[in-house]
C-alpha positions as CSV (number, residue, x, y, z in Angstrom):
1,X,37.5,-0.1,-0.2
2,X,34.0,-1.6,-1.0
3,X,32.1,-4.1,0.8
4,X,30.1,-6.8,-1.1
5,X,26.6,-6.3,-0.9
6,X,23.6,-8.5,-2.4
7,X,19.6,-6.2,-1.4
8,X,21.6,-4.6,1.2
9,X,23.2,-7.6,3.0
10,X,27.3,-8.4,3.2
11,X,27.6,-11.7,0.1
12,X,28.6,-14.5,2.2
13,X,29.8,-16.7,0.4
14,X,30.2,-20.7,0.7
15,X,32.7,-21.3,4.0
16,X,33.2,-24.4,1.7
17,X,36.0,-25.2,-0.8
18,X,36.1,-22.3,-3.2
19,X,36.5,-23.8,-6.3
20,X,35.3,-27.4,-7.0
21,X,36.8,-30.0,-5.7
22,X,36.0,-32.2,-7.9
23,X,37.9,-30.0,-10.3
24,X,41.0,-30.8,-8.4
25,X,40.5,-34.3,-8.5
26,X,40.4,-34.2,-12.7
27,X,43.5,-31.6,-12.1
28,X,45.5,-34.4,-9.9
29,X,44.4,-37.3,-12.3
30,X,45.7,-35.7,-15.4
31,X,48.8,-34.8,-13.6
32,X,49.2,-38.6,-12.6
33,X,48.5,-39.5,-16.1
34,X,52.0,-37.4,-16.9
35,X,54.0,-39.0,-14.5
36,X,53.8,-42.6,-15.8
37,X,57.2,-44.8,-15.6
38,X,59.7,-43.2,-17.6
39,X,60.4,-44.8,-21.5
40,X,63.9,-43.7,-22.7
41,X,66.9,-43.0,-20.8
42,X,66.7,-39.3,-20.2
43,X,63.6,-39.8,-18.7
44,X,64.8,-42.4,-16.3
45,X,67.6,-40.4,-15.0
46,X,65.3,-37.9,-14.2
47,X,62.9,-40.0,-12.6
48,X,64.6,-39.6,-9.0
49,X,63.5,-36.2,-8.9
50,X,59.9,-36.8,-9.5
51,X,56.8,-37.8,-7.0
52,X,56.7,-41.6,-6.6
53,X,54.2,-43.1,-8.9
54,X,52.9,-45.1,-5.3
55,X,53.1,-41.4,-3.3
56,X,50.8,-40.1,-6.3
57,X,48.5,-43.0,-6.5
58,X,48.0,-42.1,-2.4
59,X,47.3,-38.6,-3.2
60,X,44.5,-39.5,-5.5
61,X,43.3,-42.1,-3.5
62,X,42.7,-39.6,-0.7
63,X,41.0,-37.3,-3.2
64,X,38.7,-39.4,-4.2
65,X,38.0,-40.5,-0.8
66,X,37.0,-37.3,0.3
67,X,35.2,-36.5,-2.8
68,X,32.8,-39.2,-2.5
69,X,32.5,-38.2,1.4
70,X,31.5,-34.5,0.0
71,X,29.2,-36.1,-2.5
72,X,27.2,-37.7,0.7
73,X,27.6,-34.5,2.3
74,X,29.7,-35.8,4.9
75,X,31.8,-33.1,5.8
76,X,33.3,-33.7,8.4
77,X,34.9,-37.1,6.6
78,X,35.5,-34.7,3.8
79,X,37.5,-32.2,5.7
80,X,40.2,-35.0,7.1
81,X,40.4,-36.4,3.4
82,X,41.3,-33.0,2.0
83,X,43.8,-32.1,5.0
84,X,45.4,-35.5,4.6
85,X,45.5,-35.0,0.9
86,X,46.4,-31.5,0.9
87,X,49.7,-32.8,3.2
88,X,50.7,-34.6,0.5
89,X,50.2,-32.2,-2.6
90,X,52.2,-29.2,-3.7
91,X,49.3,-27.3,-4.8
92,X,48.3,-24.5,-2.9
93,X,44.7,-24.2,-4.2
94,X,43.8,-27.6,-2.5
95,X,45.3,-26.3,0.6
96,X,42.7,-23.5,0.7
97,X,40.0,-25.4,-0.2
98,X,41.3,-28.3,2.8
99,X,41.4,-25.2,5.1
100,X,37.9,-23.8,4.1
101,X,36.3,-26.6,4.5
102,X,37.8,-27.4,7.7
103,X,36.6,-23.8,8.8
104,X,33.1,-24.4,8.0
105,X,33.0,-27.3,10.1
106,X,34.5,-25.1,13.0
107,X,37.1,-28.0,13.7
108,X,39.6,-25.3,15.0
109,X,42.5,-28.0,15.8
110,X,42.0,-29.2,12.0
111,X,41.9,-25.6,10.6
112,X,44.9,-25.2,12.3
113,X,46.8,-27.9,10.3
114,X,45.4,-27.2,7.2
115,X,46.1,-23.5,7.5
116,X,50.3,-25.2,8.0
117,X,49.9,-26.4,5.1
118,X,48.6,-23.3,2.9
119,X,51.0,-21.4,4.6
120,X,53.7,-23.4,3.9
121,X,52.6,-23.2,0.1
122,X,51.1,-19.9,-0.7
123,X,52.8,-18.0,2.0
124,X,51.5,-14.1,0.8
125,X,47.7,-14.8,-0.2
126,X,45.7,-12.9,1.6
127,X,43.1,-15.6,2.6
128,X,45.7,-17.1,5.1
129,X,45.3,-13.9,7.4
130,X,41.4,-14.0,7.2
131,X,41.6,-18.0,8.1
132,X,44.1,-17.2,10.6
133,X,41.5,-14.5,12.2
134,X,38.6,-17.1,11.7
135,X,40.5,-19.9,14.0
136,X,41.3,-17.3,16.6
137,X,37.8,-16.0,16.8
138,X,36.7,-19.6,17.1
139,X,38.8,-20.6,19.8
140,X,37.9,-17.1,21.5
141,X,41.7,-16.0,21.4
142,X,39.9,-12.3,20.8
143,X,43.3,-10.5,21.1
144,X,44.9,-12.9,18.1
145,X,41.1,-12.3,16.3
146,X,41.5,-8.6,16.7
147,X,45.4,-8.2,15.5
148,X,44.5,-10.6,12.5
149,X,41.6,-8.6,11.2
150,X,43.2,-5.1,11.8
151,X,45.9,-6.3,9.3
152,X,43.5,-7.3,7.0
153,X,41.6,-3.6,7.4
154,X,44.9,-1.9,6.9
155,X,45.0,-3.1,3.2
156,X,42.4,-0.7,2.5
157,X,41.6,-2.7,-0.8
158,X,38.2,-3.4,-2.3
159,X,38.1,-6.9,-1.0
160,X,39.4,-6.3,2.8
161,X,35.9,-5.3,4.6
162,X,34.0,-8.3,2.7
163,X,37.4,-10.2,4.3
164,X,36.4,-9.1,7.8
165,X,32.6,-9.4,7.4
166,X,32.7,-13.1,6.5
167,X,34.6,-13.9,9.7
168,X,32.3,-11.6,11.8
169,X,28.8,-13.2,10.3
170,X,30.3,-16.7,11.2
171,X,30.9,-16.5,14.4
172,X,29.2,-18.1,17.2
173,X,29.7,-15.1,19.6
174,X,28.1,-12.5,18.1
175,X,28.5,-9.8,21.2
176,X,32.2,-10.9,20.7
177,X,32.1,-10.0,16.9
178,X,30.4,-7.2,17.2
179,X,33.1,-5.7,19.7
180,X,35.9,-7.0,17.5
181,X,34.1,-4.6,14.6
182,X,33.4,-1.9,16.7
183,X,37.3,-2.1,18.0
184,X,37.9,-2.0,14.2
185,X,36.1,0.7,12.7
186,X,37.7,3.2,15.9
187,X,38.1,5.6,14.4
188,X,35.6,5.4,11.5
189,X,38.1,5.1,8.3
190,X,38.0,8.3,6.6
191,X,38.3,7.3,3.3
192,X,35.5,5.0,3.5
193,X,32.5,5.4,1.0
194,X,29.1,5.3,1.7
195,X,28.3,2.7,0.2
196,X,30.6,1.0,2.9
197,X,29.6,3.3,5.6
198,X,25.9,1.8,5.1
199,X,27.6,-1.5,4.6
200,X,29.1,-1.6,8.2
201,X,26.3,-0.3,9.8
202,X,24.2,-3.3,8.3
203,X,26.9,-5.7,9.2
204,X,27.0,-4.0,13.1
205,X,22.7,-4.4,13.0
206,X,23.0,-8.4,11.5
207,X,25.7,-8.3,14.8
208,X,23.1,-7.4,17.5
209,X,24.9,-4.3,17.9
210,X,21.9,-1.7,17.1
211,X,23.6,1.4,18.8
212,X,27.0,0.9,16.7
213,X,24.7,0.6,13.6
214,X,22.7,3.8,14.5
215,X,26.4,5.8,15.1
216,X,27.1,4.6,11.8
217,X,24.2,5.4,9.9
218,X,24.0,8.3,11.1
219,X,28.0,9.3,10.4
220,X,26.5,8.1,6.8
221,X,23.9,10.3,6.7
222,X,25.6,13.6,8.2
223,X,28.7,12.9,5.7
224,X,27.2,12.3,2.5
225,X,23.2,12.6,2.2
226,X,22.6,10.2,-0.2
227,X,20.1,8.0,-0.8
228,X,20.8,4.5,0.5
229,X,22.1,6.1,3.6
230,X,18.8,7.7,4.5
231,X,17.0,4.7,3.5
232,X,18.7,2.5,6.1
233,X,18.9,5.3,8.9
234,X,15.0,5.4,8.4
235,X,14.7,1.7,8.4
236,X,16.8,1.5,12.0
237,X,14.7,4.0,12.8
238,X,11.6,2.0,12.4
239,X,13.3,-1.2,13.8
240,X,13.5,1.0,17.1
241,X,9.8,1.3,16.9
242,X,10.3,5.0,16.5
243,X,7.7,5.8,12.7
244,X,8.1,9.6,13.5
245,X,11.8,9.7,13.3
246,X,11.6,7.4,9.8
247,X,8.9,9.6,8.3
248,X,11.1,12.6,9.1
249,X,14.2,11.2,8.0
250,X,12.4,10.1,4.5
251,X,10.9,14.0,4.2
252,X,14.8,15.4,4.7
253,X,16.1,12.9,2.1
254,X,13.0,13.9,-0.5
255,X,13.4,17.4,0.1
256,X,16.7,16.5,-1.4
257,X,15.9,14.8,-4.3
258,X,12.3,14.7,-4.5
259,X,12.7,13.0,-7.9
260,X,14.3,10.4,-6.5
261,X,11.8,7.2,-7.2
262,X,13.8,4.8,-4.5
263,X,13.0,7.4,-1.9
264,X,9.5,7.9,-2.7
265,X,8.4,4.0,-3.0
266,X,10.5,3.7,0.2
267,X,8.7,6.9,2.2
268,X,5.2,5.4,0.2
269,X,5.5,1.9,1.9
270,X,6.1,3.9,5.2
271,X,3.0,5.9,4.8
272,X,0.6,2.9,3.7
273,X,2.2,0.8,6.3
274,X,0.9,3.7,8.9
275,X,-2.7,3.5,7.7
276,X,-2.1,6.6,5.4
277,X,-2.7,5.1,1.8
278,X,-3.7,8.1,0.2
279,X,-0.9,10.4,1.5
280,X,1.0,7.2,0.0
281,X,-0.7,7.9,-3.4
282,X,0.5,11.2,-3.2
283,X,4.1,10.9,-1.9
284,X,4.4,8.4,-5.3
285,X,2.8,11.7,-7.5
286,X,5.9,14.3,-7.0
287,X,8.7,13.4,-9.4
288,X,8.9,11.4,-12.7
289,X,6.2,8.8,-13.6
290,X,6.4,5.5,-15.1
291,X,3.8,2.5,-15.2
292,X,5.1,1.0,-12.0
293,X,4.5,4.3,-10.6
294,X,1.2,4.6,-11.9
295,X,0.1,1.5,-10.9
296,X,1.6,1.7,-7.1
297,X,-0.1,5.3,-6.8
298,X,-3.5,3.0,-8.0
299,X,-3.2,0.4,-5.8
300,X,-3.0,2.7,-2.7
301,X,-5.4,5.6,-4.0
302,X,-7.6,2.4,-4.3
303,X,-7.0,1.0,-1.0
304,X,-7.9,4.2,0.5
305,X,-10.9,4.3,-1.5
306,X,-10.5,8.2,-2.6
307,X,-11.9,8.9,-5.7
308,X,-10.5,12.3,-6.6
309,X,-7.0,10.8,-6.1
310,X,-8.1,8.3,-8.8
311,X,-9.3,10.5,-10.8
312,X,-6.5,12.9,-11.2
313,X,-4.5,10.1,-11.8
314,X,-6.6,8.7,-14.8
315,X,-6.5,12.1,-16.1
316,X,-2.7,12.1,-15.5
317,X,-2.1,9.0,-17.3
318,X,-4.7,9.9,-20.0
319,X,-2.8,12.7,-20.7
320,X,0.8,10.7,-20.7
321,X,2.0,11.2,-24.0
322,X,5.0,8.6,-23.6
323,X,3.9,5.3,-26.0
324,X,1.3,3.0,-24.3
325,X,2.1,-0.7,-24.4
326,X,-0.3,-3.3,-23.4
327,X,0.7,-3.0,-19.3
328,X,-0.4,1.0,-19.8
329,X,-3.6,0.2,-21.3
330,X,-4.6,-2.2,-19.2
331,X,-3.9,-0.2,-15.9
332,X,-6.0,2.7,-17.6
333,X,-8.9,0.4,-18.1
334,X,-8.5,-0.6,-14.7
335,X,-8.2,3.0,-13.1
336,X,-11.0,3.6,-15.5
337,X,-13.2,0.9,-13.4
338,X,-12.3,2.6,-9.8
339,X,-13.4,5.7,-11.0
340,X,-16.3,4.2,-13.0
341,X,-16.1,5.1,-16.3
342,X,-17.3,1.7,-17.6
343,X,-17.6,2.4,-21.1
344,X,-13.9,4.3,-21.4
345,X,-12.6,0.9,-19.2
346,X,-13.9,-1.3,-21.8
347,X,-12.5,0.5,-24.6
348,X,-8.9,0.7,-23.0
349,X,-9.1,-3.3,-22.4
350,X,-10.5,-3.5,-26.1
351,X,-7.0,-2.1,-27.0
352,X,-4.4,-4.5,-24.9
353,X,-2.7,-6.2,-27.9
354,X,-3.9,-9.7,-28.6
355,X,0.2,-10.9,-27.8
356,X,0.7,-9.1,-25.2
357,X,1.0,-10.3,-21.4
358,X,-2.2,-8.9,-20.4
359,X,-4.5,-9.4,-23.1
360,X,-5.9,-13.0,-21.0
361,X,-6.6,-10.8,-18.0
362,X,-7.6,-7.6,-20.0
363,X,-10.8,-10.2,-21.9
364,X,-11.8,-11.4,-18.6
365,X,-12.2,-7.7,-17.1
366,X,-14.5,-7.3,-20.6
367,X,-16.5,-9.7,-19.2
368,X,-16.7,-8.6,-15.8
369,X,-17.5,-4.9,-17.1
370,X,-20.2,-5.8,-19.3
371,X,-21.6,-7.4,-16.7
372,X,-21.7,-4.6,-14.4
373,X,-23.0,-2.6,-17.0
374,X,-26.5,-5.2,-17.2
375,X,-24.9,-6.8,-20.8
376,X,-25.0,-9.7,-19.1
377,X,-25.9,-12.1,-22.2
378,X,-22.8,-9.8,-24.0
379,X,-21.0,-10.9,-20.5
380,X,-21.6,-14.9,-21.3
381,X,-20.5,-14.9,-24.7
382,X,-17.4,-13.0,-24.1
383,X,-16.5,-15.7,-20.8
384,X,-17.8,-18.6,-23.5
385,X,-15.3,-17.5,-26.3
386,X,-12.4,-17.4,-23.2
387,X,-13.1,-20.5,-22.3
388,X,-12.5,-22.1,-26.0
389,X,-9.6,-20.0,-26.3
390,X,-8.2,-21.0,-23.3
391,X,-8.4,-24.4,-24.0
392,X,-5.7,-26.8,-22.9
393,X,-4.3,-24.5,-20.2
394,X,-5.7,-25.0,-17.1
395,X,-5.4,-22.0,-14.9
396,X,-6.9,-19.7,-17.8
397,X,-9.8,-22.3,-18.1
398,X,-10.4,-22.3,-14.3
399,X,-10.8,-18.6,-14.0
400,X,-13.0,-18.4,-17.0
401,X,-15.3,-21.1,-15.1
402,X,-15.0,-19.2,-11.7
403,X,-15.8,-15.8,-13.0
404,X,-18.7,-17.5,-14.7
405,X,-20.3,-18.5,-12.0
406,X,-19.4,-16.0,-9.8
407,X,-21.5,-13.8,-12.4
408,X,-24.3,-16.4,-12.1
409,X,-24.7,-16.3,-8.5
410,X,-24.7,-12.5,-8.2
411,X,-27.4,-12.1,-10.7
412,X,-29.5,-15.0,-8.7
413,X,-28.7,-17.7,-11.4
414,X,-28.0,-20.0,-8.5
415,X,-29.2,-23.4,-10.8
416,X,-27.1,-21.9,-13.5
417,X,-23.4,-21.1,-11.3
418,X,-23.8,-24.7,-9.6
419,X,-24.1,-26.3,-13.4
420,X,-20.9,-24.3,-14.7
421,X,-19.1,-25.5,-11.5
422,X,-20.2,-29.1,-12.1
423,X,-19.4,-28.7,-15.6
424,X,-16.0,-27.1,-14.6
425,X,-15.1,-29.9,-12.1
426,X,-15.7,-32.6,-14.8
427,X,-13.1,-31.1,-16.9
428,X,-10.7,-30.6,-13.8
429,X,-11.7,-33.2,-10.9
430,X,-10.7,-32.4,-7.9
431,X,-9.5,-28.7,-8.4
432,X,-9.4,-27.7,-4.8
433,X,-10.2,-23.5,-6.1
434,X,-13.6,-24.9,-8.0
435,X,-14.6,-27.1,-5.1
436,X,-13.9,-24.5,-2.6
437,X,-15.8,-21.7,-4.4
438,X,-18.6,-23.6,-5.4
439,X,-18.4,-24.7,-1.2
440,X,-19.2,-21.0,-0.4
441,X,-21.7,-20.4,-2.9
442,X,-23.7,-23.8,-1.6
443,X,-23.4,-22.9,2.4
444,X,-24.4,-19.2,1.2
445,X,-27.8,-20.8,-0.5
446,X,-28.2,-22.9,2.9
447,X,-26.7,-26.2,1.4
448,X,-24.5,-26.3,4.8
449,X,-24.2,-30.1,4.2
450,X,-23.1,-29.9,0.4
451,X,-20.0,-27.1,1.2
452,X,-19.2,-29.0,4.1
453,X,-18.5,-31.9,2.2
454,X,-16.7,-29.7,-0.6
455,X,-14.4,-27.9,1.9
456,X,-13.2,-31.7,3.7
457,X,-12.6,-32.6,0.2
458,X,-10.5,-29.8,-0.2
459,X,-8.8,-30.5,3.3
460,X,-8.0,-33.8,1.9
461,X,-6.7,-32.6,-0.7
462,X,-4.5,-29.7,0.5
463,X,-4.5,-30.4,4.8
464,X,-2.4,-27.2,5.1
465,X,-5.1,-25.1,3.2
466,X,-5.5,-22.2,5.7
467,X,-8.1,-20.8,3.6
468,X,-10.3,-24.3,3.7
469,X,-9.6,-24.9,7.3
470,X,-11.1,-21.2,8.3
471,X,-13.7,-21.3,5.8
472,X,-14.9,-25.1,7.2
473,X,-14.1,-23.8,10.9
474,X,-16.2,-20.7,10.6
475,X,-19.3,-22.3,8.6
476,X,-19.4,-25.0,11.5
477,X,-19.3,-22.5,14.3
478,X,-22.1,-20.4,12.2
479,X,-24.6,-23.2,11.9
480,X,-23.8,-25.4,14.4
481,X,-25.2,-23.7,18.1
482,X,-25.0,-25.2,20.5
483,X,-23.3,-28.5,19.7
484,X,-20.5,-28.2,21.2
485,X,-18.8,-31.0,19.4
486,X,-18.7,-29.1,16.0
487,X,-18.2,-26.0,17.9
488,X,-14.9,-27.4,19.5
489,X,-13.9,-28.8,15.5
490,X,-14.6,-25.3,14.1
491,X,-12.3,-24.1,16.9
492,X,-9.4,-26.5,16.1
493,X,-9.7,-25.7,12.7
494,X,-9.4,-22.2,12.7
495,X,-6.8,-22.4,15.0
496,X,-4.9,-24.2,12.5
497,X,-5.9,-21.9,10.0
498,X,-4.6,-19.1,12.6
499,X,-1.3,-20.6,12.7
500,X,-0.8,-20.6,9.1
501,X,-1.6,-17.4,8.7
502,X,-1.5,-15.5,12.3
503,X,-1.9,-11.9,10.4
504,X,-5.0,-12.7,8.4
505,X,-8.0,-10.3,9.5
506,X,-10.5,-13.1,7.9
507,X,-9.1,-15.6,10.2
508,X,-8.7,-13.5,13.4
509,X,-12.5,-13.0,12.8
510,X,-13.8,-16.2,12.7
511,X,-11.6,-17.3,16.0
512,X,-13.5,-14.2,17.2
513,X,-16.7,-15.4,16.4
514,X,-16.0,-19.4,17.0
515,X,-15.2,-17.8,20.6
516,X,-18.3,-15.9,20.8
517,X,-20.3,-19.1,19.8
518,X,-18.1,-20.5,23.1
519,X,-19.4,-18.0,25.0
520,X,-15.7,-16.7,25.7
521,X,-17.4,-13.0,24.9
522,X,-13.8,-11.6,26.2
523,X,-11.9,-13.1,24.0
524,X,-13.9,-13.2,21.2
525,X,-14.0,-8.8,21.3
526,X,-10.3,-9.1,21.7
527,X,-9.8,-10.7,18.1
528,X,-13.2,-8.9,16.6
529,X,-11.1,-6.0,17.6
530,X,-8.1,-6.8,16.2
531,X,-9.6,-8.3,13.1
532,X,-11.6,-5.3,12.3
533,X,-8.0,-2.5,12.7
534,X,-6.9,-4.9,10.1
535,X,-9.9,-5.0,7.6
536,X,-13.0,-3.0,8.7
537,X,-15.1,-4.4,6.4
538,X,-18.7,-4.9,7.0
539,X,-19.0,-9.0,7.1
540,X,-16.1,-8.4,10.8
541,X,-18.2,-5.0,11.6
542,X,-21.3,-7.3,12.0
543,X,-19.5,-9.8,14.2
544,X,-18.0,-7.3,16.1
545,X,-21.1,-4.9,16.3
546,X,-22.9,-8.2,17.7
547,X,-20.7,-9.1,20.4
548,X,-20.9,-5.6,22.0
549,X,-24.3,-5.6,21.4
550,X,-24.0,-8.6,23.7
551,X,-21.7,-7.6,26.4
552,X,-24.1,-4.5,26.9
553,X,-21.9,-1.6,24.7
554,X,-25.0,-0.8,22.4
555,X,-24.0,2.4,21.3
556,X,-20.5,1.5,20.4
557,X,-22.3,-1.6,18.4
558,X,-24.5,0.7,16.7
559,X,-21.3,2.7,15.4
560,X,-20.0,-0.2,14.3
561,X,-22.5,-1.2,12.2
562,X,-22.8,2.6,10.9
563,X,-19.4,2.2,9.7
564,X,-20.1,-1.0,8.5
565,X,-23.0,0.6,6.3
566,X,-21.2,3.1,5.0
567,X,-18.9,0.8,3.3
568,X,-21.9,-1.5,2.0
569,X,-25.3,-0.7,2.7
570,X,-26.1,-4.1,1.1
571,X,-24.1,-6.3,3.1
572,X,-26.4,-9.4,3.7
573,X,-24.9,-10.4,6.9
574,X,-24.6,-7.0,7.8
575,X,-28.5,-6.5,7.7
576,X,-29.4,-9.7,8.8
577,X,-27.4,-9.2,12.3
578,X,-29.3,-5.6,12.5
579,X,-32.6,-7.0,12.3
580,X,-32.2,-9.8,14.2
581,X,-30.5,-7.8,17.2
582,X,-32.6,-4.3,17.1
583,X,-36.1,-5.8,15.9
């Protein structure tokens, strides 16, 4: 036997009719078209025996009836019109679909009809016991539910559990499913796979019932040790909020099959998700390597900002000898970056193919390189000759003009990034990414006025844009002390912002800070706190470091801010909250 399963979850299909009703309809009609009055003599002595050309005509009346009811998506007027049809039909399949309809809507005194009349018609298809089980769950008749599914189960076919699990997963009492399953599977079914051992336990979990799901899981694991048995006894495991018993479980299954790339993304995302991106990077190293694997060890190698892991992987890849498409390249120019090698990163990018998927991106990292290499003139021309070439599509276009200025207004261009944005919005009015970015960069050069009115356009624009609303509510609780009017707007606004994105350490820091300006100083450390687990990067250490500096904790502030420094030593805000405070 072998449950259905789509990513790990039971296929449930459509409770609906299971093959188109409207296919019935044109199914019915043709048939009527066949039993016209009869022309010669033969026929007309046989005509007693057929339907009644007024009995047919009420048949496809009630079709249609119910069709157009389905079309409106009224299906509870559906349902009757298919039962009443189905009553007057001899064809089975519009008997099931009658009955599954009926099911859906939970009408259990309908069902019961309908199921008559598919019983009365197809009298051995296996679908009557399943709808049988389905009323008798619905009307809580457990002991009817429970001898219904068992009979299904004892056909130990392929099709049986999937049977059983689309009752269970529609079924209002789930504690009362979930007892019916657990009734079911005792004793476990020895000649079950995993595959369906893993199946069940998922089914048991989407029940509620977390402890029969463990049992299973665990009878999966013990029996067989394969791979997607391990990977859902570790994710229980961390469902129970218990990371040392997942981490364990993942370093059993990998010991193993340490080659197994499944298990090592899987025990990788554990890792990172713990805080521990570079033993993430590693865990990904062991085993067989391919450019999804090289770029996933990147990411997190990057994330944890360790160089020598980047490095050995650059080297690793360098060294690949497998053929290099453009994706290849263009991660080796971009591991070539994190590790600095600027001149190898620009000859990697030089190589993407001019028809290949990344050869866009791979020009605008040219740019970017050069740039950071002081060819900044080089830098220009390259974004100049994008921007022609990107001509006609927008999104290329915009980036060219963003990186542009963004260029611009690190190399104190300021004139020069505010002319490429006005020349960029000409092209592209309105383009709520250009008018936010060139927002920041004009509250940044102390035009609070002109990015104010940038980020409400935006917020016209796009009212839902979490990144507008925090950027607006934090640049109105930074320059507007005490007025308490614009204090209370920045506070709405981020709280918006907050709500749209409750996990975003950017967010959670300017509610810290709009709080701080509040003078809530308890508060505010509780999301400076929070923000900065998330993200300790030096713009939240300086909020952070600040408010303890307020509330008297000067030595922890100062550690802060030594972290802070560390990261970016150059951190405007950063050094501005240092002097102001310590000076």
């Amino acid at each position: 036997m072998q449950l259905s399963m789509v990513d790990g979850r039971f296929s449930q299909h459509r409770v609906g009719p299971v093959r188109s009703a409207l296919a019935v309809v044109l199914v019915l009609l043709l048939g009527a078209c066949a039993s016209q009055a009869p022309r010669h003599a033969a026929d007309a002595a046989a005509a007693p025996l057929a339907r009644p050309v007024a009995a047919e005509q009420d048949l496809l009346l009630k079709l249609l009836v119910a069709q157009f009811a389905l079309q409106d998506n009224d299906l509870a007027g559906a349902a009757h019109g298919f039962v009443e049809a189905s009553a007057l039909s001899a064809d089975p399949a519009l008997a099931e679909e009658a009955t599954r309809l009926v099911l859906s809507q939970k009408d259990w005194s309908l069902a019961t009809q309908a199921l008559a009349r598919w019983r009365q018609l197809a009298p051995n298809d296996p679908g009557i016991v399943q709808a049988r089980a389905w009323i008798a769950l619905g009307e809580k008749r457990l002991d009817d539910a429970k001898s219904a599914l068992a009979e299904i189960a004892a056909r130990a076919d392929d099709n049986a559990w999937r049977l059983i699990a689309q009752v269970l997963l529609n079924a209002d009492d789930k504690a009362a499913a979930a007892g019916l399953l657990g009734g079911l599977i005792t004793p476990e079914p020895r000649e079950a796979s995993e595959a369906n051992r893993v199946a069940l336990s998922q089914l048991a979990f989407k029940l509620g019932d977390k402890a029969l799901a463990r049992r299973l899981a665990d009878a999966a694991v013990a029996r067989f040790h394969g791979v997607d048995a391990y990977m859902w006894s570790a994710r229980l495991a961390l469902d129970r909020g218990d990371k040392t018993a997942a981490r364990a479980i993942y370093v059993e299954a990998i010991a193993r099959e340490p080659a197994n790339a499944r298990l090592r993304g899987g025990y990788a995302t554990l890792l990172a998700d713990a805080g521990d991106n570079a033993a993430a990077a590693r865990a990904l190293a062991r085993g067989p390597q391919d450019d999804v694997s090289y770029g996933a060890r990147a990411a997190y190698a990057a994330r944890a900002d360790d160089k020598a892991l980047l490095g050995a992987l650059y080297r690793e890849a360098e060294a690949d000898s497998s053929p290099r498409d453009g994706k290849r390249l263009y991660l080796l120019g971009q591991i070539a970056e994190l590790i600095d090698k600027r001149e190898a990163a620009l000859a990697w990018y030089r190589e993407v193919p001019e028809d290949d998927e990344h050869a866009f991106d791979a020009q605008m990292r040219i740019a970017l390189v050069l740039d950071q290499l002081d060819r900044t003139p080089e830098s220009l021309d390259q974004l100049h000759r994008l921007a022609g070439i990107a001509a006609g599509d927008t999104e290329q276009q915009r980036n060219v003009w963003l990186l542009e200025a963004d260029l611009l207004a690190r190399r104190q261009r300021t004139a020069d990034a505010l002319a490429v944005y006005a020349r960029a919005l000409t092209n592209l009015p309105d383009d709520t990414r250009l008018l936010y970015a060139r927002a920041l960069l004009a509250v940044d050069q102390g035009d609070v006025g002109g990015g104010v009115r940038d980020l409400r356009r935006v917020l016209a624009l796009k009212p839902d844009d979490a990144e507008a609303l925090n950027a607006l509510g934090y640049t109105l609780a930074d320059h507007s002390k005490g007025d308490d009017a614009r204090q209370h707007e920045a506070l709405e606004l981020i709280q918006r912002a907050l709500k749209l994105k409750p996990d975003e350490p950017a967010i959670i820091d300017s509610m810290g800070w709009v709080r701080y300006r509040l003078g809530d100083l308890d508060a505010s450390l509780d999301n400076l706190r929070r923000a900065y687990a998330k993200q300790p990067d030096p713009d939240i250490a300086a909020h952070l470091g600040e408010v303890l500096w307020a509330r008297g904790q000067r030595d922890e502030a100062r550690r802060v801010w030594d972290e802070g420094r560390k990261k970016d030593a150059r951190n405007k805000a950063l050094i501005e909250t240092i002097r102001r405070l310590t000076q």
